[in-house]
C-alpha positions in Angstrom: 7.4 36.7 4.9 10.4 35.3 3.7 12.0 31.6 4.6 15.4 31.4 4.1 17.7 28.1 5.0 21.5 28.5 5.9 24.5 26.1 5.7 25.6 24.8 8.8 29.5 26.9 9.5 27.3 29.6 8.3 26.7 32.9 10.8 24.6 35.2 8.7 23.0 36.5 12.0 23.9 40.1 11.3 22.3 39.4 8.0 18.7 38.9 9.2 19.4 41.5 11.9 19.4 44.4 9.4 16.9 42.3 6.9 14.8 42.7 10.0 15.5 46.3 10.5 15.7 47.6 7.3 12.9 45.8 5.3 9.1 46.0 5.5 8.4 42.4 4.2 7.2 40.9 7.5 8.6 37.6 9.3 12.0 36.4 8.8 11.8 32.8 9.3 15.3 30.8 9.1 16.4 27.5 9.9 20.2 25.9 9.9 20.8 23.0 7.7 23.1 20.9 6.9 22.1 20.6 3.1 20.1 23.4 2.2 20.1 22.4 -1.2 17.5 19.7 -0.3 15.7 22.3 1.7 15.0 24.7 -0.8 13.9 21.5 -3.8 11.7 20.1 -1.2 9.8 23.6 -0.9 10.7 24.0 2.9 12.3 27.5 2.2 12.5 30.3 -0.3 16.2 30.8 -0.4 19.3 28.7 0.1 22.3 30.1 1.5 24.5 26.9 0.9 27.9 25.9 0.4 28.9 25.2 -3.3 32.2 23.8 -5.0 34.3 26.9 -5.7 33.1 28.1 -9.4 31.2 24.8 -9.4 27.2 23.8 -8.8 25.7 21.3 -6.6 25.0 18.6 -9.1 21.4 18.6 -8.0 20.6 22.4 -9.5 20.3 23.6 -12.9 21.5 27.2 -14.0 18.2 27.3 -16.1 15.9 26.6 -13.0 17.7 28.7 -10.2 19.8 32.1 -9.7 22.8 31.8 -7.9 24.7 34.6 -6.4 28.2 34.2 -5.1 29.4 35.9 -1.9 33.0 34.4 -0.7 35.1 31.5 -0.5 35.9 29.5 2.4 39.2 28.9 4.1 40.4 25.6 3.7 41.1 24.1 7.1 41.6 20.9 9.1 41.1 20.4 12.9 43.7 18.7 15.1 43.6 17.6 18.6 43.7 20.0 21.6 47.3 18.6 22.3 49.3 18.2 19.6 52.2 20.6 18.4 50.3 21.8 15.9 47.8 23.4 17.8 50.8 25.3 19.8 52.7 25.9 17.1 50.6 27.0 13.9 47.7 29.2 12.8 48.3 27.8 9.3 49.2 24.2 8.8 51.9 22.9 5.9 50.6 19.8 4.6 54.1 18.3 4.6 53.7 18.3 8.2 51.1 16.0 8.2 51.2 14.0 5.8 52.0 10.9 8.3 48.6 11.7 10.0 45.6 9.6 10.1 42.8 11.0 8.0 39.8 10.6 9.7 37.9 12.9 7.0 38.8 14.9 4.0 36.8 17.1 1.5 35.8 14.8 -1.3 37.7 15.8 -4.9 34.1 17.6 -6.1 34.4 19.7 -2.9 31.3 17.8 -2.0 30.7 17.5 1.9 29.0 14.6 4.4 28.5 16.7 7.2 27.7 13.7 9.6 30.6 11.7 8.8 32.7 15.2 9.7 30.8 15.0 12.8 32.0 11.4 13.5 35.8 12.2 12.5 36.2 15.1 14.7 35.1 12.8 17.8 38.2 10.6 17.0 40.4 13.9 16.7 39.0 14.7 19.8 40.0 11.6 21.5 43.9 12.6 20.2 43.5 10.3 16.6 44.5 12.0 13.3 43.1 14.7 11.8 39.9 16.1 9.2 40.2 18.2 6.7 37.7 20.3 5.9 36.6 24.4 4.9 37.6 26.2 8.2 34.5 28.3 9.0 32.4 24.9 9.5 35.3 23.0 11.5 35.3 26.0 14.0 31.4 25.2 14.4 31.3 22.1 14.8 34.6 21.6 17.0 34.4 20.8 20.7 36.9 21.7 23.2 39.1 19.0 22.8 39.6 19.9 19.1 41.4 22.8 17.5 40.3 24.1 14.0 43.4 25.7 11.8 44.2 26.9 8.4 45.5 24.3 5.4 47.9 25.6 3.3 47.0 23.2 0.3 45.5 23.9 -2.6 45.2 20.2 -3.4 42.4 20.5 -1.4 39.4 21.6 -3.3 37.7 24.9 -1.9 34.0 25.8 -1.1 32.4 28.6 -1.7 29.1 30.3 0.0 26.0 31.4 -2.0 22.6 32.3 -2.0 20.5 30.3 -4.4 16.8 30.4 -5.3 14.1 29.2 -7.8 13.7 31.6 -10.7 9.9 30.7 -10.4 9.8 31.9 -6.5 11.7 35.3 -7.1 10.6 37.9 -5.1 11.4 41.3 -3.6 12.2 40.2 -0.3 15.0 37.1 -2.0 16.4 40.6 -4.2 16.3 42.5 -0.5 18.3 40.1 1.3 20.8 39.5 -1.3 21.7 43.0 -1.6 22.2 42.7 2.3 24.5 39.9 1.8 26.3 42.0 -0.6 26.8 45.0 1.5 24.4 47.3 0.1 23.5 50.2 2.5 20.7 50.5 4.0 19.2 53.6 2.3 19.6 52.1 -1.2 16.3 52.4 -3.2 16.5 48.8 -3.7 15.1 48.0 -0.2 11.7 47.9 0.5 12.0 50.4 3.7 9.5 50.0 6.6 6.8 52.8 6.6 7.2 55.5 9.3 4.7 56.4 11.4 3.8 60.4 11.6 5.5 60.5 15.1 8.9 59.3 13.6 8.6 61.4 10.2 8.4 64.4 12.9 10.9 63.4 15.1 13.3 62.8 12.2 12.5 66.4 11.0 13.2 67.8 14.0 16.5 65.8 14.2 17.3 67.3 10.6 16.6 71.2 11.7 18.9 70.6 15.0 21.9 69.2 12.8 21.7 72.0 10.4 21.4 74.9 13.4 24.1 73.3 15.0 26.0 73.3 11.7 25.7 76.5 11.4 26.2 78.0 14.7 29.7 75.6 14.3 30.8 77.6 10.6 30.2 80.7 12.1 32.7 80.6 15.4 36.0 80.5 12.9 35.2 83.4 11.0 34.7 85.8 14.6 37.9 83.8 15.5 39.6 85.0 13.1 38.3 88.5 12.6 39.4 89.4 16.7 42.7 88.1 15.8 43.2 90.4 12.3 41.9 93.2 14.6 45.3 92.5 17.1 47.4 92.3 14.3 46.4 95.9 13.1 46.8 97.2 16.8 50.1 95.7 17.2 51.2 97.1 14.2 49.9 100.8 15.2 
């Protein structure tokens, strides 16, 4: 069994659909978090994927204690209300072009995140007051209707970055499974632990083998009688 906690703005569901599939290590148990961090110290998961400074670490882990892997960085972003000419105009916002809104919430300078106090600043965007600025991904998550979630084209802003983090002490084959999942490793790489087959399915994968390869060959062979009538015309034209 594995236990793994995930950032809220997160959606690793294809993730734990081929962990699922493509691993034998039983139960997939996961849970959404807004700090995952604390989840994984307080022994309520095996591995974190959490949200991290960009090329930074969560003041709370130590490099010597945990293994951290890296997958992406997060779009920075800021959410504006439903009505504004931003949201009719833009994909991507300048922030000259609001820099005489009301900042209801911005990303702290560490790229540290209150995810509650996001919450509360995206009611008062949605009630057409100011804006929050925030990574992208989560604003599109946690926005409701009456909110819009765009692009910030600041790099003022400091950016986040998605990883998977677990205890050195609590490694495990299942932790090494799902990161290689995370990081696009097939499914038929000898790194996965792959789910025994039964007799039945060894058979009918056998049989699917034998068809592919008679088919294949019936398929090689038409071009070659193709080919052999039409050398046979050109000889009795020429005649």
């Amino acid at each position: 069994m594995l236990r793994l906690t995930f950032a809220t703005g997160t959606e690793p569901g294809k993730w734990f659909a081929r962990f699922r599939r493509a691993t034998a290590h039983g139960v997939l148990e996961t849970l959404d978090a807004d700090d995952t961090i604390a989840v994984l110290l307080a022994g309520g998961a095996d591995v974190a994927l959490a949200r991290l400074p960009l090329g930074g670490v969560d003041k709370r882990l130590s490099e010597d204690t945990v293994h951290i892997v890296r997958l992406y960085a997060e779009e920075r972003g800021i959410a504006v209300p439903k009505d504004s000419v931003f949201a009719e105009m833009k994909e991507t916002v300048d922030p000259r072009d609001v820099a005489d809104e009301h900042v209801n919430y911005r990303i702290a300078d560490d790229a540290s995140l209150d995810i509650d106090a996001i919450r509360e600043g995206l009611q008062v965007v949605a009630a057409n007051v100011g804006i929050v600025i925030a990574p992208r991904p989560l604003l599109k998550v946690l926005s409701k209707k009456q909110v819009v979630p765009l692009g910030l084209k600041d790099p003022s802003v400091p950016q986040t970055e998605i990883a998977l983090v677990w205890l050195k002490d609590n490694d495990s084959e299942a932790i090494q499974d799902f990161v290689g999942i995370a990081k696009g490793r097939t499914l038929n790489s000898s790194r996965h632990e792959a789910p025994k087959k039964t007799s039945r399915e060894k058979a009918k994968a056998k049989q699917a083998r034998r068809s592919e390869a008679t088919g294949g060959a019936k398929k090689s062979s038409s071009p070659k009688k193709s080919s052999a009538r039409g050398s046979h015309q050109r000889r009795g034209r020429r005649g």
